[in-house]
Every structure is written in C-alpha cells, then in structure tokens.
C-alpha positions in Angstrom: 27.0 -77.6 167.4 29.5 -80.7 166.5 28.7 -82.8 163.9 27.0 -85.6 167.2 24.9 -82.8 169.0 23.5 -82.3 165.4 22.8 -85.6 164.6 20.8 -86.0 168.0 18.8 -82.9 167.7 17.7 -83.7 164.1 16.7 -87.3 165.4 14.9 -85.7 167.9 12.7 -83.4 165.5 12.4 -86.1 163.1 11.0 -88.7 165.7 8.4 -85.8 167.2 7.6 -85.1 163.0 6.5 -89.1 163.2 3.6 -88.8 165.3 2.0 -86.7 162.6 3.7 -88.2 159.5 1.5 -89.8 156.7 2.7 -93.5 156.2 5.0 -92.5 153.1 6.6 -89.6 155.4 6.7 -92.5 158.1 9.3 -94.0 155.7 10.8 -91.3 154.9 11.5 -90.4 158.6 12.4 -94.0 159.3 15.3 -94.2 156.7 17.0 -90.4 158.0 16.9 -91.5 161.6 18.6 -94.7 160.6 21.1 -93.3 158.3 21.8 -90.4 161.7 22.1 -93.5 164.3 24.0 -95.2 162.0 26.4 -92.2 161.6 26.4 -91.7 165.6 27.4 -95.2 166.1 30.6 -94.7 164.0 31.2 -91.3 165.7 30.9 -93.4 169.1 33.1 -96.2 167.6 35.9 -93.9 166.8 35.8 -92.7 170.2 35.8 -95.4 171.8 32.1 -95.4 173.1 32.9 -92.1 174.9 30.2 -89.3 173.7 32.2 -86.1 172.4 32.1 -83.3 175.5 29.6 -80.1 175.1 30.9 -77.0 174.9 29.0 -76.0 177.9 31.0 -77.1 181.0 28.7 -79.8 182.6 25.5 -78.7 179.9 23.8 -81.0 177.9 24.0 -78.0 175.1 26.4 -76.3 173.6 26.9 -72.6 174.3 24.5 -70.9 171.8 27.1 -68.1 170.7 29.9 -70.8 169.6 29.8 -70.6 165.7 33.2 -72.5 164.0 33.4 -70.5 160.5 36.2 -72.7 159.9 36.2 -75.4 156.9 36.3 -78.9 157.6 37.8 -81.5 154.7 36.4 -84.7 154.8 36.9 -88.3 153.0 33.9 -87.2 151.2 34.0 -83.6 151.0 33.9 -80.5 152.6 31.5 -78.6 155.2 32.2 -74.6 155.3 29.8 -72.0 156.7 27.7 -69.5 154.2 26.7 -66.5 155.0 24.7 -64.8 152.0 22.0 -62.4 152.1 21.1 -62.2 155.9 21.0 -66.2 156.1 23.9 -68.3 157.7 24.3 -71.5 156.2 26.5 -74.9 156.7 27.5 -76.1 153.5 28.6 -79.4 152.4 30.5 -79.8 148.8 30.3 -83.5 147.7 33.5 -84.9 147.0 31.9 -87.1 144.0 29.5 -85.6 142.6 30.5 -82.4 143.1 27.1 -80.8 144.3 26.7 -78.2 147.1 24.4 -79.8 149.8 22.4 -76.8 152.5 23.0 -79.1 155.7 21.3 -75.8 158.3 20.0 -72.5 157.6 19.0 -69.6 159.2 18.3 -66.3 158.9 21.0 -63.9 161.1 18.7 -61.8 162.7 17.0 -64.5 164.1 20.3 -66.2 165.2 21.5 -63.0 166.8 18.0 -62.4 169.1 18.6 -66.2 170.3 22.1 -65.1 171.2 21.0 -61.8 173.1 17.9 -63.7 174.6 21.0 -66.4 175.4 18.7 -69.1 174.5 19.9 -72.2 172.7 19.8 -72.4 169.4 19.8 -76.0 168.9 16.0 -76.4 168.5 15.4 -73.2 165.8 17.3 -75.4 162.7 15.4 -77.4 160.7 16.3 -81.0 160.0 17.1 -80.4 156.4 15.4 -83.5 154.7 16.1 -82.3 151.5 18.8 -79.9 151.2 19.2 -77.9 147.9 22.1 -79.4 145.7 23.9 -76.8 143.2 27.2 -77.6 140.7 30.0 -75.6 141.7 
C-alpha cells in the first residue's frame, strides 16, 4: 500500500473502533485520525489536490501481492521492510531520536493465504496505535 492508501485504511479502522471506544479511547482515536488527515492533506497538497493512482488499474485497492522491500529515506527518517521470524514488518527509524517505530505487522503465512485466496490485504493490518520503539 502507499504511504495515502495506508493512512485511509487506518482512518477507516480507527473511526469503526470509535463506536465502541470508552471516552478516553474516544480521545485517543480523535487525536490519530487528526494527525492521518492532517498528513493526507499535505500528501494532497504536494500533489496538487490530485489523489496518488492505485496500483490496480481502475481499483480502489492496490493489488494485494505488490510488496516494495525497498527503503525509503525521509526528512525524518527512514521506513524499510522487516522480515524476522515468520512476521513481515514496515519499519520506521526516527531520524531524532533514533528509535525503531513497528508501523504494520503480520505474520507471513497469513499474508501468503490472502495472496493465494487473492483477497486484499488492506483490511488484515492493524492500525498500530502504539508501535514498539527500540534504540538501534
């Protein structure tokens, strides 16, 4: 998924999480979607208002095979994909404080029967609220 497809499908889980959500979580939920639409209006703005394309032709999904194991540097850091111990993960290293941040897990074999089943995998992630910071 690109960096916008994930920001929508997290805002979508977080938004259906609401309807349950204690007050507190309520917050919580309220301050990650804003901080996502926040960062999809400045993906939108350096576009130009255009939405980046799927990598489906004419799907609102991408292909659910497409991984990018490819690193990615960034003003403030760097995102790289994981694999350790039968569990693919996208990693981002903070430039400033130097901490390794879990942005999506999961395990392979569950990956791998989405792929075969060729059902999208954009709804098995989990939207991360927390993800586990380690020193390099």
């Amino acid at each position: 998924m690109t960096h916008f497809d994930r920001l929508q499908a997290v805002i979508h889980r977080l938004e259906q999480a609401y309807v349950h959500a204690s007050q507190e979580d309520k917050k919580t939920i309220d301050r990650e979607i804003y901080k996502m639409k926040a960062e999809i209006g400045k993906i939108l703005r350096l576009r130009s208002g255009k939405e980046p394309k799927s990598f489906e032709p004419g799907g609102k999904r991408p292909i659910p095979c497409y991984f990018n194991a490819g690193c990615c540097g960034y003003t403030n850091g760097t995102t790289c994909i994981e694999i350790d111990s039968n569990v693919m993960r996208l990693i981002k290293w903070q430039r400033q404080d130097k901490k390794r941040r879990i942005l999506e897990e999961k395990d392979i074999h569950t990956l791998l029967q989405y792929i075969k089943e060729a059902r999208p995998i954009d709804n098995i992630f989990q939207p991360g609220l927390s993800g586990e910071n380690q020193s390099p």
